[in-house]
Steps between C-alpha positions, in 0.01 A plus 500: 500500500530442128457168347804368340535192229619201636807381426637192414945403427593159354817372616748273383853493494707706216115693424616395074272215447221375740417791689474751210303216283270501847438878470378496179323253491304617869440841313355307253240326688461783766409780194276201328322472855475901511661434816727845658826343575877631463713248401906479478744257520875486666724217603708399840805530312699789327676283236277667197497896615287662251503229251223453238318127573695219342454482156346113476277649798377758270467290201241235612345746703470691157365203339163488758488902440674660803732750438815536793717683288450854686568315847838538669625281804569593837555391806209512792574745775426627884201770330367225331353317801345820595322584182405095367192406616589142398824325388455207270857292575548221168611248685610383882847618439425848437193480760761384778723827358269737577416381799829478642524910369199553658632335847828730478303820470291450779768347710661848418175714600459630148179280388200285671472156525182523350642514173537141479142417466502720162802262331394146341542333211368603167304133481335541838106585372550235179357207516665334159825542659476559880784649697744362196784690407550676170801369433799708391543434100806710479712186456273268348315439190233632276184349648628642839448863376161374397450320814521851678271667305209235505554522928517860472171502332314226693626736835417804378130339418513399869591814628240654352238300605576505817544860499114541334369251744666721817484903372583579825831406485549758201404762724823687621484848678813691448 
């Protein structure tokens, strides 16, 4: 069998702001780390179908030099919990979404139930901000779309440590 990368979706819910800003910036760290990773992003709802990221996501994630402008949301799907090694939920709400997706599809024969140990939240290696949600800035203020990038970043960080402290995990046979 072939080796394949490993692959990682972050998840929130309209896939415009945190879970976009969380791909990025976990490309980031995973291509500073020389790490071989696929990243993407999608969220639990459908209300942005192929929508760039909001624009106040885009411009403080500009402003730490990340580009989302070439990203497009979508909504997660059935193939996706085939191919994701790992999906990185942003906060309980979305985490208890794809969960209760999960439960459906295997109620209905069409996935296994083992899926659920590959879905937690975004926060669960960091240490600066354990299990915490990134909150949803959509509605709030400026120093919430900065808020998300700053979690996003101390994550990612995480992740990647973790994932250079176990390399076994990384290693996925297609």
């Amino acid at each position: 069998m072939a080796s394949s990368p490993y692959q990682v979706l972050c998840v929130c819910l309209g896939n415009i702001c945190r879970s976009p800003t969380a791909e990025i910036v976990l490309k980031h760290y995973v291509k500073l780390a020389g790490l071989s990773i696929e990243i993407d992003s999608a969220g639990t709802s459908n209300y942005h179908p192929n929508k760039a990221p909001d624009p106040r996501t885009q411009k403080f994630a500009r402003a730490r030099g990340y580009d989302l402008s070439h990203l497009r949301a979508r909504q997660i799907c059935r193939e996706d919990y085939d191919q994701f090694d790992l999906i990185l939920a942003m906060d309980e709400t979305n985490l208890s979404d794809l969960k209760w997706q999960i439960n459906n599809l295997v109620q209905q024969g069409e996935l296994d139930a083992s899926v659920l140990d590959r879905v937690v939240l975004m926060s669960e290696q960091d240490r600066n901000f354990f299990r915490q949600a990134i909150p949803d800035p959509y509605f709030g203020q400026a120093s919430d779309f900065e808020r998300v990038i700053v979690q996003c970043e101390s994550a990612a960080q995480a992740w990647v440590e973790y994932w250079q402290a176990n390399p076994e995990i990384l290693r996925r046979q297609s």
